[in-house]
ZADRENPA-806182 format. One record per residue (C-alpha): residue number from 1; residue in one letter; y, z, x. Coordinates in nm, 4 decimals. Layout:
N
PT  seq  type     north        up      east
PT  NUM     A         Y         Z         X
...
REM end
This chain:
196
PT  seq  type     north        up      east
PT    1     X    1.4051   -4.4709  -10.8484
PT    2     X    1.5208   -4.1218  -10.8889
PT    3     X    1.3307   -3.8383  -10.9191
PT    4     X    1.1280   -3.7481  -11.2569
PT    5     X    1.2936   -3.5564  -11.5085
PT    6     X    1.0212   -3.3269  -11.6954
PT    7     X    1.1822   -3.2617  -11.9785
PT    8     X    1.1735   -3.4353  -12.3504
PT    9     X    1.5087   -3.5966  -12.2671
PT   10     X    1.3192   -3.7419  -11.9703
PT   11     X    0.9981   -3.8207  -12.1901
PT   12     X    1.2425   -3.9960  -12.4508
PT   13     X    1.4044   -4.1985  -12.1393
PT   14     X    1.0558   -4.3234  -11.9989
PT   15     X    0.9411   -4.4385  -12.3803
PT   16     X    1.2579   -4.5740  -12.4287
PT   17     X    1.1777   -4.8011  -12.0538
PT   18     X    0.8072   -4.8396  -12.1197
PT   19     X    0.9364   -5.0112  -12.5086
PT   20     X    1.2016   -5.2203  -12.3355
PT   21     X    0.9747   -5.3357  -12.0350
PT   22     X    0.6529   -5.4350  -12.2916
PT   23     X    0.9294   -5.6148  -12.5001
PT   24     X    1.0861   -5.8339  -12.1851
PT   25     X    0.7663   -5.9390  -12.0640
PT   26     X    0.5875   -6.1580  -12.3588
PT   27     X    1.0021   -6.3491  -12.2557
PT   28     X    0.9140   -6.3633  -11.8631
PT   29     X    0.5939   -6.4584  -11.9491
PT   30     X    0.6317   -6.7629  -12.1890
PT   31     X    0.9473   -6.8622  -11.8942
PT   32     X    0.6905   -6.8979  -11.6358
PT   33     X    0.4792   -7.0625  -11.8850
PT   34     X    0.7231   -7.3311  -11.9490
PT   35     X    0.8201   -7.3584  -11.5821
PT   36     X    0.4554   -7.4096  -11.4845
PT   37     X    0.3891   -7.7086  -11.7672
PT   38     X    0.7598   -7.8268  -11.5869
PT   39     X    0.6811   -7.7976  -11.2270
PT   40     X    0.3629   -8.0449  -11.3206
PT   41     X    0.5573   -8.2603  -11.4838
PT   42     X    0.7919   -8.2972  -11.2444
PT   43     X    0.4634   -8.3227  -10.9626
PT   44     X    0.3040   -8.6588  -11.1872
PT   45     X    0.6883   -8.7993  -11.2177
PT   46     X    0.7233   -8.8005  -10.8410
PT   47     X    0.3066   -8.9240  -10.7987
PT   48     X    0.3881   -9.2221  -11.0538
PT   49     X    0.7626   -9.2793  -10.8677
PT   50     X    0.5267   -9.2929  -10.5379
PT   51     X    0.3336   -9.5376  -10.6997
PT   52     X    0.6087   -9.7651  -10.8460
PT   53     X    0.7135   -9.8094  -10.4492
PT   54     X    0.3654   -9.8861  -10.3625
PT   55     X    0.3794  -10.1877  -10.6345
PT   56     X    0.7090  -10.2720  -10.5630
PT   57     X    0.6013  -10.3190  -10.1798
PT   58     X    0.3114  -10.4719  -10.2624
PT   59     X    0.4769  -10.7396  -10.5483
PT   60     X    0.7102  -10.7852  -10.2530
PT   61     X    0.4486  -10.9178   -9.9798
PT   62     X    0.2847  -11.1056  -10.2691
PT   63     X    0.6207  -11.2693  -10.3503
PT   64     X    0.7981  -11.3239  -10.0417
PT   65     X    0.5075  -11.3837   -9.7584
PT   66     X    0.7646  -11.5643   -9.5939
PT   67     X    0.9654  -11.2426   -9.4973
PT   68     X    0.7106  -11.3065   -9.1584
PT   69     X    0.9806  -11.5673   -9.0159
PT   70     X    1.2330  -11.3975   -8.8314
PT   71     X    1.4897  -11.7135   -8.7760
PT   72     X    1.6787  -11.5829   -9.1258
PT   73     X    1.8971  -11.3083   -9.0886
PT   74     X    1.8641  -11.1339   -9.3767
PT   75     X    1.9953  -10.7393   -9.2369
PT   76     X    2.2400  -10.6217   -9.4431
PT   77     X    2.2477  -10.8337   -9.7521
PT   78     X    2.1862  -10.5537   -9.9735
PT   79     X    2.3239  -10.1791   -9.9132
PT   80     X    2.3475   -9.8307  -10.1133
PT   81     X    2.6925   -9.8674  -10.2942
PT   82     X    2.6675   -9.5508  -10.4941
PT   83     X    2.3981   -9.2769  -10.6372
PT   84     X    2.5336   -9.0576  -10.9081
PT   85     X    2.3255   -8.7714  -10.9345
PT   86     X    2.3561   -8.5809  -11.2577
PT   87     X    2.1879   -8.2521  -11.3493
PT   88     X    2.0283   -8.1121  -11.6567
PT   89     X    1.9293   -7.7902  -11.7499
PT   90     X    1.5025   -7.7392  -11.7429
PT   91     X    1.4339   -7.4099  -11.8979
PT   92     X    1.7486   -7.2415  -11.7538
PT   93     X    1.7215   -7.3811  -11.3968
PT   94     X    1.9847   -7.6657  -11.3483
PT   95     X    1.7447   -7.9962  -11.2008
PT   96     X    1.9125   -8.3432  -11.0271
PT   97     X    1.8481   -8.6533  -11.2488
PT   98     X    1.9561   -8.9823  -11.1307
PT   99     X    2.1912   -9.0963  -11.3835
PT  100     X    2.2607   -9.4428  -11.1579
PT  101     X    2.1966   -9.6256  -10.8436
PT  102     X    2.4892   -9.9096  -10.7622
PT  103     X    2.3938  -10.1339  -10.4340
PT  104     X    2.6184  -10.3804  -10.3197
PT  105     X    2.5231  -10.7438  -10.2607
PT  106     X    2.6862  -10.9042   -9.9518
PT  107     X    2.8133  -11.2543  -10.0575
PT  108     X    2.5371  -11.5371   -9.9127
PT  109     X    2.5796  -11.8237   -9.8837
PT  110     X    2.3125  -12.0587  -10.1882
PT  111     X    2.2941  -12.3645   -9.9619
PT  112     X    2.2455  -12.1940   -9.6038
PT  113     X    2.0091  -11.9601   -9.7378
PT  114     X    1.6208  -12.0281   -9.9077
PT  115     X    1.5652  -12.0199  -10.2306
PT  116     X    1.3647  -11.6986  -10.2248
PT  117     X    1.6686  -11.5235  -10.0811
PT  118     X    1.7519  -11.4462  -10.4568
PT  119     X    1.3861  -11.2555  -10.5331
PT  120     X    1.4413  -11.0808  -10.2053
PT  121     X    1.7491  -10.9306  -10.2981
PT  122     X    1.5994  -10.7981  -10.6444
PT  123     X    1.3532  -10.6207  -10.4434
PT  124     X    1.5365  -10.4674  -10.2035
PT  125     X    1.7702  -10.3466  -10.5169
PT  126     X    1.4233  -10.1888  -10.6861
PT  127     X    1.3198  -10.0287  -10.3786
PT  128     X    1.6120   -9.8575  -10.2913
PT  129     X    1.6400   -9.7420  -10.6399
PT  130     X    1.3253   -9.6012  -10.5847
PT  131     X    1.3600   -9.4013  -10.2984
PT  132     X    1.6418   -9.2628  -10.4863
PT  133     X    1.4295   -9.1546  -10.7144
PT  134     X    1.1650   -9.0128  -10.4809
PT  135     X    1.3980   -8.7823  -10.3365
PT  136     X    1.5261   -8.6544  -10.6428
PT  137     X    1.1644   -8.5731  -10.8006
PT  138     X    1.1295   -8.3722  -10.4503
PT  139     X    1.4035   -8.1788  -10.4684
PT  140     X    1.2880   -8.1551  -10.8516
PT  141     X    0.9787   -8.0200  -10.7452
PT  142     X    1.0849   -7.7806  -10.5025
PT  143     X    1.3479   -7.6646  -10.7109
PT  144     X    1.0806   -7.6008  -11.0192
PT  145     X    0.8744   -7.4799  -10.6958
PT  146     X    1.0877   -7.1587  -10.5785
PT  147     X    1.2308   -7.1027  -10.9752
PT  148     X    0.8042   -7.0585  -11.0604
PT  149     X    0.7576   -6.8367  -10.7988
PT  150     X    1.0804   -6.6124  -10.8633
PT  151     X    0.9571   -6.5833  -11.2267
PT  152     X    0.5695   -6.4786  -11.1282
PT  153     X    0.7299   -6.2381  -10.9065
PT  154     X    0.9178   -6.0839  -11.1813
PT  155     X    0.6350   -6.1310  -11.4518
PT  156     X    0.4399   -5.9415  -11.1927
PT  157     X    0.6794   -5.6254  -11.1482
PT  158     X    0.6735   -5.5561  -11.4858
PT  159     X    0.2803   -5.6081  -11.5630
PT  160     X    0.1889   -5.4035  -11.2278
PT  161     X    0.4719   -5.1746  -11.1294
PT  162     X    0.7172   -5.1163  -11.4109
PT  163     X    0.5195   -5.0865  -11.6857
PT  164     X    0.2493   -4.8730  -11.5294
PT  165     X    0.4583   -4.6391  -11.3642
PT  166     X    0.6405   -4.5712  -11.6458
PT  167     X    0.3156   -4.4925  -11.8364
PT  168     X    0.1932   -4.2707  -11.5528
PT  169     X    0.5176   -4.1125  -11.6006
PT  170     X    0.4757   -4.0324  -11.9658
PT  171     X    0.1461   -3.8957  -11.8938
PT  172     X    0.2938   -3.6577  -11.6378
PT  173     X    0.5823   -3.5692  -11.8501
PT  174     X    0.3743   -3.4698  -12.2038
PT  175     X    0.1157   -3.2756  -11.9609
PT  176     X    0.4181   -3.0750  -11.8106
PT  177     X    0.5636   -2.9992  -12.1442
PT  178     X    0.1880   -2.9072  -12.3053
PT  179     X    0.1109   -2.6920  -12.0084
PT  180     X    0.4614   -2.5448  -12.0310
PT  181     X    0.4122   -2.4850  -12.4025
PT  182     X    0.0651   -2.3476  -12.3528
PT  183     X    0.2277   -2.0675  -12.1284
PT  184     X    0.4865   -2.0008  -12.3711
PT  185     X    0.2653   -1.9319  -12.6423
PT  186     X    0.0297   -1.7474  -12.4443
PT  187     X    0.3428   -1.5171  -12.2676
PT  188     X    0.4791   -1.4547  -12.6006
PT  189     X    0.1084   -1.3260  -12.7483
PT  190     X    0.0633   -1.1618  -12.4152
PT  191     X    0.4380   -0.9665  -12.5183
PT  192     X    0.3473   -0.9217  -12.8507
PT  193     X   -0.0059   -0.6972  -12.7799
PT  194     X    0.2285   -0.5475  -12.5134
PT  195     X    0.5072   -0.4315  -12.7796
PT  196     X    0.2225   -0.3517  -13.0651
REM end
């Protein structure tokens, strides 16, 4: 900052800051507001996404016990094909959203495999679906994360630097200007017995 003028110009410029800065932060505040109720949001999404894997796993072992025998190949029937990850705006910070997970089913054979093979697949579709998602709510999270703490930052310079230095500087300014009109007054009384 540069040094402070003590004149009324200077005065006028530090109102003129002190209005501006009181009328910005009610803004910054609500934004950090709204990217707080976001950020936990975006912290239960990812906790319930968690726990639709846990089910998932756990429908799976209920489902397919057999899964134990180890004479079935079964590596590679299903792989990641394609993730398109979208983004939408949150409150002016651009998020990932999963807009669609394609896997890609490697032909089997009905006769040569069990029955169950069928289930299996589903599963294996759902759960890497679901790690898709996972990831995504992290980054979501983080992303929310650093955009919250950018905002309190700024919320903070205002409420504990900007807008109380430019009140100290007011102070300082109309102190200055009454002490210099005090001595004006009291010079020109001063000249005034002098000349009489």
């Amino acid at each position: 900052m540069g040094e402070l003028s003590l004149s009324k110009s200077g005065l006028q410029k530090e109102r003129n800051q002190f209005k501006l800065y009181k009328k910005v932060l009610p803004s910054l505040d609500l934004k950090r507001q709204q990217l707080t109720a976001e950020h936990n949001k975006a912290k239960e999404a990812l906790v319930h996404i968690q726990r639709e894997l846990e089910d998932v796993k756990a429908r799976s072992a209920q489902q397919l016990p057999m899964l134990a025998l180890e004479d079935i190949p079964l590596s590679g029937l299903v792989e990641l094909d394609a993730a398109d990850i979208g983004q939408e705006n949150v409150v002016g910070v651009k998020l990932p959203i999963v807009n669609e997970v394609r896997c890609t089913v490697r032909d089997y054979s009905l006769l040569a495999k069990p029955h169950w093979v069928d289930v299996l697949v589903e599963c294996l579709k759902k759960t890497i679906e679901v790690h898709i998602c996972i990831q995504v709510a992290e980054q979501r999270v983080q992303v929310l994360g650093q955009a919250m703490r950018r905002i309190t930052q700024r919320v903070n310079l205002f409420e504990k630097v900007l807008i109380p230095t430019a009140k100290k500087n007011m102070q300082r300014i109309q102190i200055f200007l009454g002490d210099t009109e005090r001595t004006s007054v009291v010079r020109s009384k001063l000249a005034k017995k002098k000349g009489g």
